[in-house]
DRENMAR-335327 format. One record per residue (C-alpha): residue in three letters; x, y, z. Coordinates in pm, whole numbers, padded with zeros to 5 digits, always signed. Example, Ala and Ser with C-alpha at 12.3 -4.5 7.8 and 13.67 -1.06 7.14 Angstrom:
REM residues 2
ala+01230-00450+00780 ser+01367-00106+00714 
//
This chain:
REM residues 65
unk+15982+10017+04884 unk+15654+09924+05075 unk+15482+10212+04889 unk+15601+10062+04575 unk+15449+09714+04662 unk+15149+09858+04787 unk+15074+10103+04482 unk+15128+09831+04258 unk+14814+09544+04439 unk+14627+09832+04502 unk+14658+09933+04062 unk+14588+09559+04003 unk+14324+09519+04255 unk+14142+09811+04109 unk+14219+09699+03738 unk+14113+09368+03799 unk+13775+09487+03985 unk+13722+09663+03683 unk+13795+09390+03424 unk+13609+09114+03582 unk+13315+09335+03699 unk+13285+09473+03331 unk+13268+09073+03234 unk+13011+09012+03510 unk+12801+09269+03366 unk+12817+09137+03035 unk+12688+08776+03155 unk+12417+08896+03298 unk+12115+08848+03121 unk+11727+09041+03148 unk+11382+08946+03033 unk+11005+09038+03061 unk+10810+08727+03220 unk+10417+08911+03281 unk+10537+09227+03283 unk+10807+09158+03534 unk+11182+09264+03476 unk+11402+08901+03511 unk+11730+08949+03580 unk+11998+08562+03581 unk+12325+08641+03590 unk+12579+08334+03530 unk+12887+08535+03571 unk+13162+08443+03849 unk+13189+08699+04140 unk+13521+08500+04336 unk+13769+08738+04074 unk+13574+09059+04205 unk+13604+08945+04553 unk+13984+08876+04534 unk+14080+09180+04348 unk+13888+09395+04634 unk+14114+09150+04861 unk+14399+09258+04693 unk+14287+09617+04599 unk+14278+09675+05029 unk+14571+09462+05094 unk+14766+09695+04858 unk+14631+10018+05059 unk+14680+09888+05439 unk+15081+09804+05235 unk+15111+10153+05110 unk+14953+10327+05391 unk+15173+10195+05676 unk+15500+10349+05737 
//
């Protein structure tokens, strides 16, 4: 059962890392200012960080006996 649980956070987690850092990618923004490469990004990295959350929490679940 716990390997259940844990292979299912540790899917989302990785799904969800790969969603929202996909979408962070895509509002990030780049421009030339004097020949210099300017990179703003105005995406939100708080899903990435909970999906890695849940992405380990779902491996130490899964991993345990």
């Amino acid at each position: 059962m716990k390997r259940t649980i844990g292979g299912i956070l540790s899917a989302a987690g990785l799904l969800g890392i790969l969603y929202f850092g996909y979408q962070y990618l895509q509002d990030t923004e780049s421009f030339d200012v004097l020949g210099t490469n300017v990179t703003v990004s105005s995406g939100d990295y708080v899903p990435i960080i909970i999906s890695a959350v849940v992405l380990v929490v779902g491996i130490l679940i899964g991993w345990k006996k």
